[in-house]
C-alpha positions as CSV (number, residue, x, y, z in Angstrom):
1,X,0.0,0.0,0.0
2,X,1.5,3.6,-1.0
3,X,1.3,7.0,0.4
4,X,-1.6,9.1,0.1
5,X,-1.4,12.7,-1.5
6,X,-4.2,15.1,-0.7
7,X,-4.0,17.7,-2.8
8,X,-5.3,21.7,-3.0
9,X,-7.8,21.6,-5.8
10,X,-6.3,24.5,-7.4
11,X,-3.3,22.5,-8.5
12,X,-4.8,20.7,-10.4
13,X,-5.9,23.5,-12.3
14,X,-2.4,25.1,-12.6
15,X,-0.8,21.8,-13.8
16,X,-3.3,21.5,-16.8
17,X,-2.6,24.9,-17.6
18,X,0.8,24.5,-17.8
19,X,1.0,21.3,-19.7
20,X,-0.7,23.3,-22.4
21,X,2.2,25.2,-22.8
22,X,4.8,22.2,-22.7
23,X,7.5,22.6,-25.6
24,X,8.9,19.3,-24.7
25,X,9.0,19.1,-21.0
26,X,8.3,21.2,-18.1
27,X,9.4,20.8,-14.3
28,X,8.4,22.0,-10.8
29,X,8.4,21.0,-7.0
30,X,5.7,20.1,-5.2
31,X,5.4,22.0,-1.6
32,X,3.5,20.8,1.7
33,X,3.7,18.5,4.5
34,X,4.4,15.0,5.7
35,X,2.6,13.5,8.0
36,X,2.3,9.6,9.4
37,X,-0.6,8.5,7.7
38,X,-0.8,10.6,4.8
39,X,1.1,14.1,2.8
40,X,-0.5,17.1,2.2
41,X,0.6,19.5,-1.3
42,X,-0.6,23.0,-0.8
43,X,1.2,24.1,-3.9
44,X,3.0,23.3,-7.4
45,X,5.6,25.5,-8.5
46,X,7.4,25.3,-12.0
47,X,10.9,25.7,-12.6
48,X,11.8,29.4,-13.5
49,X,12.9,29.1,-17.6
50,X,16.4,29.9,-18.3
51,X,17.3,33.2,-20.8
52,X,19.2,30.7,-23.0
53,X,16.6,28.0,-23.0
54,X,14.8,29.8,-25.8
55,X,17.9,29.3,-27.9
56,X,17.9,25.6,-26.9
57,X,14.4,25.0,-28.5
58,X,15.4,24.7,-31.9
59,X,17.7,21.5,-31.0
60,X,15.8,17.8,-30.8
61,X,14.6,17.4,-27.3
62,X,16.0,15.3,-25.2
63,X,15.4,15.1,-21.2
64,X,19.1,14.5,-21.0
65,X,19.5,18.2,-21.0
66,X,17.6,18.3,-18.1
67,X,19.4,21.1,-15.8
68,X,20.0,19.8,-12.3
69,X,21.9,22.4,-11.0
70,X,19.2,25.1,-12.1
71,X,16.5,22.5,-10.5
72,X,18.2,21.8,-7.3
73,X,19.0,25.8,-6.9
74,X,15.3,26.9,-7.2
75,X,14.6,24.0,-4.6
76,X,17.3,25.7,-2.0
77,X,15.8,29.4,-2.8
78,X,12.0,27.9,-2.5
79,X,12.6,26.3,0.7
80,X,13.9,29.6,2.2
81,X,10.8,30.9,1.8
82,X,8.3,28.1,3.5
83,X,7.6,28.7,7.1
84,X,7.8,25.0,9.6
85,X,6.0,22.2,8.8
86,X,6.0,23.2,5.1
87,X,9.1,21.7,2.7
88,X,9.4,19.9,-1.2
89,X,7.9,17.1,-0.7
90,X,8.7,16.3,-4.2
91,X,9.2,17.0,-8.2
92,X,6.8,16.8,-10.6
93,X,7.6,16.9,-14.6
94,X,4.7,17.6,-17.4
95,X,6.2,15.8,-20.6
96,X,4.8,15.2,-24.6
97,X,4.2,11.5,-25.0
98,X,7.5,10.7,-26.8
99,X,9.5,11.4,-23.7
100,X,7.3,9.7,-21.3
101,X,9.2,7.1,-21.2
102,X,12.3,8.4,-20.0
103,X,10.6,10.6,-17.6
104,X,10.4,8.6,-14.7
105,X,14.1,7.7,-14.5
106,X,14.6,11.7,-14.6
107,X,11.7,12.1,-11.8
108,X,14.1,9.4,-9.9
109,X,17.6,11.3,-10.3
110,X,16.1,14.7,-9.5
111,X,14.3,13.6,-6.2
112,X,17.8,12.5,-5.2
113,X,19.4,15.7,-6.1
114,X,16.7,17.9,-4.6
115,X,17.2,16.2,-1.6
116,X,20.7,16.0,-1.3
117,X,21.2,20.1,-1.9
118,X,18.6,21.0,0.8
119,X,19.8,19.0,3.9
120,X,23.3,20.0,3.3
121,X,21.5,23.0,4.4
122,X,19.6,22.2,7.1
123,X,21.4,22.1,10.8
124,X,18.9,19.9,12.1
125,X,18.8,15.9,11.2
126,X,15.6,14.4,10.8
127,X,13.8,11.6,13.1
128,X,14.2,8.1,13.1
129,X,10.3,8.2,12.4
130,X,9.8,11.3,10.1
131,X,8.6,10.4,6.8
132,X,10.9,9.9,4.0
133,X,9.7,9.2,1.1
134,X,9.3,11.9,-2.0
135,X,6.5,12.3,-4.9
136,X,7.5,11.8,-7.9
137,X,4.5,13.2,-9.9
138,X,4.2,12.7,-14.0
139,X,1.9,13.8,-16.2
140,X,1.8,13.6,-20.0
141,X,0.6,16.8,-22.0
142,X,-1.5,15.2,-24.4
143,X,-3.6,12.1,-22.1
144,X,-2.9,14.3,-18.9
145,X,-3.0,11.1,-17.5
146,X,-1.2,11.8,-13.7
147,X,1.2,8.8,-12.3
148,X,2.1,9.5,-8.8
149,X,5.1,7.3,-7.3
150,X,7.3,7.8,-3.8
151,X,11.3,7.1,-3.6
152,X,12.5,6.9,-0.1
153,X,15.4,9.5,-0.1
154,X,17.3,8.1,3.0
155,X,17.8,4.9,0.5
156,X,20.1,5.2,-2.3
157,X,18.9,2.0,-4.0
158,X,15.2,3.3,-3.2
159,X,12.4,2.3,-6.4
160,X,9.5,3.5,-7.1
161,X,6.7,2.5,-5.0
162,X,2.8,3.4,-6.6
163,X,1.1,6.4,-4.3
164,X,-2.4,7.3,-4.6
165,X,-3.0,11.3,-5.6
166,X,-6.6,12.9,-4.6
167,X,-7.8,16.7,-4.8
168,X,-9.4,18.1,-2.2
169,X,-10.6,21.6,-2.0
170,X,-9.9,24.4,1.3
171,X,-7.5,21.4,2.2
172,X,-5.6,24.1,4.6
173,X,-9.2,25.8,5.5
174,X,-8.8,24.4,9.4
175,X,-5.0,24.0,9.7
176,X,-3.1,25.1,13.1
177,X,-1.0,28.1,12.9
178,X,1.8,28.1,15.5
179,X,3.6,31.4,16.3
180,X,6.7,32.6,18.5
181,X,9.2,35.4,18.9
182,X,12.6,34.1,20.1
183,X,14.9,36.9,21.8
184,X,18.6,36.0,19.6
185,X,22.0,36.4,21.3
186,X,24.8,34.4,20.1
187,X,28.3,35.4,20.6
188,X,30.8,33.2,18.2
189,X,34.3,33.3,19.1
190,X,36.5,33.3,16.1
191,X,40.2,31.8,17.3
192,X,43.2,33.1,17.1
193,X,44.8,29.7,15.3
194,X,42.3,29.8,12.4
195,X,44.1,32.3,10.2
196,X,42.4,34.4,7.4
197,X,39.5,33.3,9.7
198,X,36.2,32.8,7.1
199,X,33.1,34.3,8.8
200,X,30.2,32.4,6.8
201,X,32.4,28.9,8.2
202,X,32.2,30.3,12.3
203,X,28.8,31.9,11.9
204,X,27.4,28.6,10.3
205,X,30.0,26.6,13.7
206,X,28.1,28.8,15.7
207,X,24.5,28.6,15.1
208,X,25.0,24.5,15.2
209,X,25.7,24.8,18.7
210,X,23.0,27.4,19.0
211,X,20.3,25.0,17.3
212,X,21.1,22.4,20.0
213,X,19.9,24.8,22.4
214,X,17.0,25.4,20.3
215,X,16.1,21.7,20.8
216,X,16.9,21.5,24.3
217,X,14.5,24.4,25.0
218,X,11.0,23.7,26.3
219,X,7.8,25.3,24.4
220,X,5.0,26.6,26.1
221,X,1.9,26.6,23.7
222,X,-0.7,29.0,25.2
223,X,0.9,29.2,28.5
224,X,0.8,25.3,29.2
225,X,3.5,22.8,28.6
226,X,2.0,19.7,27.0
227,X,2.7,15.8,26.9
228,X,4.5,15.5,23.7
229,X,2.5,12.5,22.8
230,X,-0.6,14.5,23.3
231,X,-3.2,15.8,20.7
232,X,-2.6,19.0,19.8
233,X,-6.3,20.4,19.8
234,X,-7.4,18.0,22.2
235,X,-10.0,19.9,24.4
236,X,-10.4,22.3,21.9
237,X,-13.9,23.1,20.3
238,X,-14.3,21.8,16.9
239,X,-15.2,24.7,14.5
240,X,-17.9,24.6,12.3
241,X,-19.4,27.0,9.4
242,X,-17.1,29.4,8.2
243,X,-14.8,30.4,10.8
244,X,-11.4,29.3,9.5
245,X,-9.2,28.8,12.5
246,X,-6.1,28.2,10.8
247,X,-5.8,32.1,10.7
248,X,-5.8,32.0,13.9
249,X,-2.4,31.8,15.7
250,X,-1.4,29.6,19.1
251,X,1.3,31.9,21.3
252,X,4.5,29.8,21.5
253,X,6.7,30.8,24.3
254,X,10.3,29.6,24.3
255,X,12.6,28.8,27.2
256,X,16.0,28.0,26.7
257,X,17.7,26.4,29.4
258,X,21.0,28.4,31.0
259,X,22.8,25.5,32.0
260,X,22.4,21.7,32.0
261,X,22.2,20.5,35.7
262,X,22.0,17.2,35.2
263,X,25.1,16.9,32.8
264,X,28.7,15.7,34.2
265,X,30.7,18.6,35.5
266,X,32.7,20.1,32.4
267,X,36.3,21.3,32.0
268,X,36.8,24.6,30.9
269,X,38.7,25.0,27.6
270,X,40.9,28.6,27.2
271,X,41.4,29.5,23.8
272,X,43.3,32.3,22.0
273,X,40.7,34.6,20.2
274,X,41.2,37.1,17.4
275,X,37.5,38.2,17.4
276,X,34.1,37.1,17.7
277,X,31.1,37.8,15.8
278,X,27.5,39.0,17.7
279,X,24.4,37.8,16.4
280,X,21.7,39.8,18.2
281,X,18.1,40.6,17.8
282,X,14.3,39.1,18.1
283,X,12.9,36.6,15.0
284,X,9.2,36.4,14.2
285,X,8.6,31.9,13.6
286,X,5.7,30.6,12.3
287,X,4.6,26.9,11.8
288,X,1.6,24.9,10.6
289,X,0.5,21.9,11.1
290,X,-2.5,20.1,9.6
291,X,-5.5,19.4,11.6
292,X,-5.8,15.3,11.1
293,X,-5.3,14.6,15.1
294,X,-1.7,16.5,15.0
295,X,0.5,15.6,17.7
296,X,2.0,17.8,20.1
297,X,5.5,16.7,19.5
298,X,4.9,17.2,15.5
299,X,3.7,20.7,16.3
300,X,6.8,22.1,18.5
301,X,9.4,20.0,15.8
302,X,8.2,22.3,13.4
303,X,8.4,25.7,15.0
304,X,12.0,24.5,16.0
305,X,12.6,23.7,12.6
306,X,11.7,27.8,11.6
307,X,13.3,29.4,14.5
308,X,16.5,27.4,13.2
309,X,15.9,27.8,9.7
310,X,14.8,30.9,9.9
311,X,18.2,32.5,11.6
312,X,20.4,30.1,9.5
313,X,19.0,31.3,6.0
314,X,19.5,35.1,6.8
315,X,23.2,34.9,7.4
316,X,23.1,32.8,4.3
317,X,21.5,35.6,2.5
318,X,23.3,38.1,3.9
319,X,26.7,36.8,3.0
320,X,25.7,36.2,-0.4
321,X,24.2,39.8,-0.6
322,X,28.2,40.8,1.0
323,X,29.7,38.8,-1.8
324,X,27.8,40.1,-4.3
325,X,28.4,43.1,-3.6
326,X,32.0,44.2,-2.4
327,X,33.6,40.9,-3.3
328,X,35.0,37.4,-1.4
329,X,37.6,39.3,-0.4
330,X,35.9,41.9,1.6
331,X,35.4,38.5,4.1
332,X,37.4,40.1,7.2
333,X,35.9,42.8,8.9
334,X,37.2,45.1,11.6
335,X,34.6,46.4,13.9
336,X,31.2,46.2,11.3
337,X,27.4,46.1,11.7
338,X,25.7,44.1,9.2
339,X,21.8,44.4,9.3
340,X,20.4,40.8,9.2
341,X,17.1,40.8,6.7
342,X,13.9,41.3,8.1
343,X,11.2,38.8,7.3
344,X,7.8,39.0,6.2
345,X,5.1,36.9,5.1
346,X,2.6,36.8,2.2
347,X,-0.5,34.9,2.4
348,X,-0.9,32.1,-0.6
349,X,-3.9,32.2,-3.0
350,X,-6.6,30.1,-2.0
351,X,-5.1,28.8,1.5
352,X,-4.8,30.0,5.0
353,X,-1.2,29.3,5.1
354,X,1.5,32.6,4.4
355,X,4.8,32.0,3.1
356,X,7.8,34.0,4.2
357,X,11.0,35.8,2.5
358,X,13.1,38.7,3.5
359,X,13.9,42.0,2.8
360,X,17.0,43.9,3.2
361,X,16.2,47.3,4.4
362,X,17.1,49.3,1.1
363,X,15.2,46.3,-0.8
364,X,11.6,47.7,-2.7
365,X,8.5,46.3,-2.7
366,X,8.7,45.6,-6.2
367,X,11.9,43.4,-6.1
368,X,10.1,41.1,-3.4
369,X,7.3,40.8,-5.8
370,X,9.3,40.1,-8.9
371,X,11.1,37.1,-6.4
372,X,7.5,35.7,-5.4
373,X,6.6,35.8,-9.3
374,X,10.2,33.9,-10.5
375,X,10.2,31.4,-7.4
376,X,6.9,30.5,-6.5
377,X,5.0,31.6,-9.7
378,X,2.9,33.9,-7.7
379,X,1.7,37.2,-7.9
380,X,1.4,39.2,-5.1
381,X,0.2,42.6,-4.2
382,X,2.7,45.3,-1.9
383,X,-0.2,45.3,0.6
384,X,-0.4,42.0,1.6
385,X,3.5,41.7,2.7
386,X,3.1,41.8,6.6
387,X,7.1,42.9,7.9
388,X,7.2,40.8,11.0
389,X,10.0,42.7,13.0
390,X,12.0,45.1,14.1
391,X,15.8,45.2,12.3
392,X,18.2,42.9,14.1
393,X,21.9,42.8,13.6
């Protein structure tokens, strides 16, 4: 027996309107959540074209040319932008029948590659028990006829196993928003013995330790600590007519513990320091969870998962934004601030669930729009981008 997709009704409708424009093949990532008994896509997004891909048309077409690099990059930038509990839960690839055939074995290759770009990214590991398997969705631009399959990413040797693929409509309509703000104050030492010391290398050193801290901590959801193995909503009222309670949002508080009294006594360590970098300021997390009896535990994994994320993917972004603009030389500072990007979130056609990016404080409106449009295929309007916080540093 396979997994079961439900799926947002409106994808559907976006998938046949993009195999009508398929000039040979088109592909995309699938976005939602994974749960035990079944995954949830809130979203299909295509692969952004490339300028020279226009060129390329006039060549036979061949899925050997697929790009894997360009495919695996959009899956890194697209996963910056989903809040906890959402991630790619898969590819999907719209082909003419002649290259049907090889399709599958591309699906196969790029599930792999998707995968094995984004957790070089991540600074958590996942669960023994998390879910691992990946969609691997094709359809074929003349028959539209859909084949859904899984591949277990944590198995090399993984094949294809059948998974069933159903649409739903408002499948986020009663989904559980989870919120926190998480006071950040990280000092990184950067030792003497490391010369030509490189910054993005200790900050990354440093918020590893930090996320251990972040998982350590315990999370107070209203003001009550719960039994991990608890329902989420359980006591809650169930909501009927039109109210739509995944707009509304549970208060997270975080503790973080100061020391670890149970642990063995430690030895102190001195080292010789050259410098240290300060990471200091308060982060607006968000996760959602789906409302099929949600655990507790699945529910505080995720908002972990965005404070780390969350922290981890602006230094990213601003050292990329350094590089790119005074050079990898310009990697040793004297005494600098460096404004960290503020985040903000955009609520998602048709669903109660926002996505996130970040703005640097010089950044327009209009670029943030132009991003939503190249990596998530969406529209959206300067009004509906909420900034979340104050500028931390």
């Amino acid at each position: 027996m396979g997994r079961t997709y439900l799926v947002e009704e409106g994808i559907g409708q976006y998938l046949t309107e993009l195999s009508t424009k398929v000039k040979p093949y088109v592909t995309g990532l699938l976005i939602g959540q994974c749960s035990p008994q079944r995954d949830y896509v809130i979203r299909a997004v295509r692969t952004p074209p490339k300028e020279q891909q226009q060129e390329e048309s006039l060549s036979p077409p061949k899925l050997a040319s697929l790009d894997e690099e360009w495919i695996t990059t959009h899956a890194s930038q697209v996963s910056r932008m989903l809040p906890g509990g959402l991630l790619v839960l898969g590819v999907f690839m719209i082909t003419t029948p002649e290259l049907a055939k090889d399709g599958q074995n591309a699906l196969r290759k790029l599930i792999f590659s998707v995968e094995k770009s984004l957790s070089k990214r991540r600074l958590w590991k996942p669960t023994e028990e998390e879910v691992s398997d990946r969609a691997a969705l094709q359809i074929c631009s003349a028959t539209k006829k859909v084949v859904c399959r899984t591949y277990d990413v944590q198995d090399p040797k993984s094949s294809a196993k059948p998974a069933d693929w159903k649409y739903q409509s408002a499948l986020t309509a009663s989904w559980v928003a989870l919120g926190c703000t998480v006071n950040v104050n990280i000092h990184i030492p950067l030792l003497a013995t490391s010369p030509n010391h490189d910054l993005e290398k200790n900050t990354k050193n440093g918020l590893n330790r930090w996320s251990k801290q972040i998982e350590d901590s315990v999370f107070l959801i209203n003001g009550q600590v719960k039994d991990e193995d608890t329902e989420l909503l359980e006591g809650q009222k169930k909501f009927r007519g039109n109210t739509q309670p995944g707009t509304q949002i549970s208060d997270v508080k975080v503790l973080t513990q100061l020391c670890q009294g149970a642990s063995p006594r430690s030895t102190a360590t001195v080292q010789v320091c050259s410098g240290s970098i300060n990471l200091r300021g308060a982060v607006k997390c968000r996760a959602y969870i789906h409302s099929n009896k949600p655990k507790v535990k699945e529910a505080i994994q995720a908002l972990k998962r965005d404070i780390i994320n969350t922290l981890s993917d602006r230094c990213e972004i601003l050292f990329e934004d350094l590089i790119l603009n005074e050079g990898p030389q310009k990697k040793n500072f004297g005494r600098e601030y460096h404004v960290l990007p503020q985040r903000l979130f955009v609520p998602v056609a048709g669903s109660n669930v926002m996505l996130s990016d970040y703005k640097f404080g010089d950044e327009a409106a209009g670029e943030i729009q132009e991003r939503f449009v190249e990596m998530l295929d969406q529209p959206v309007q300067a009004e509906d981008m909420h900034i979340a916080e104050d500028i931390s540093t």
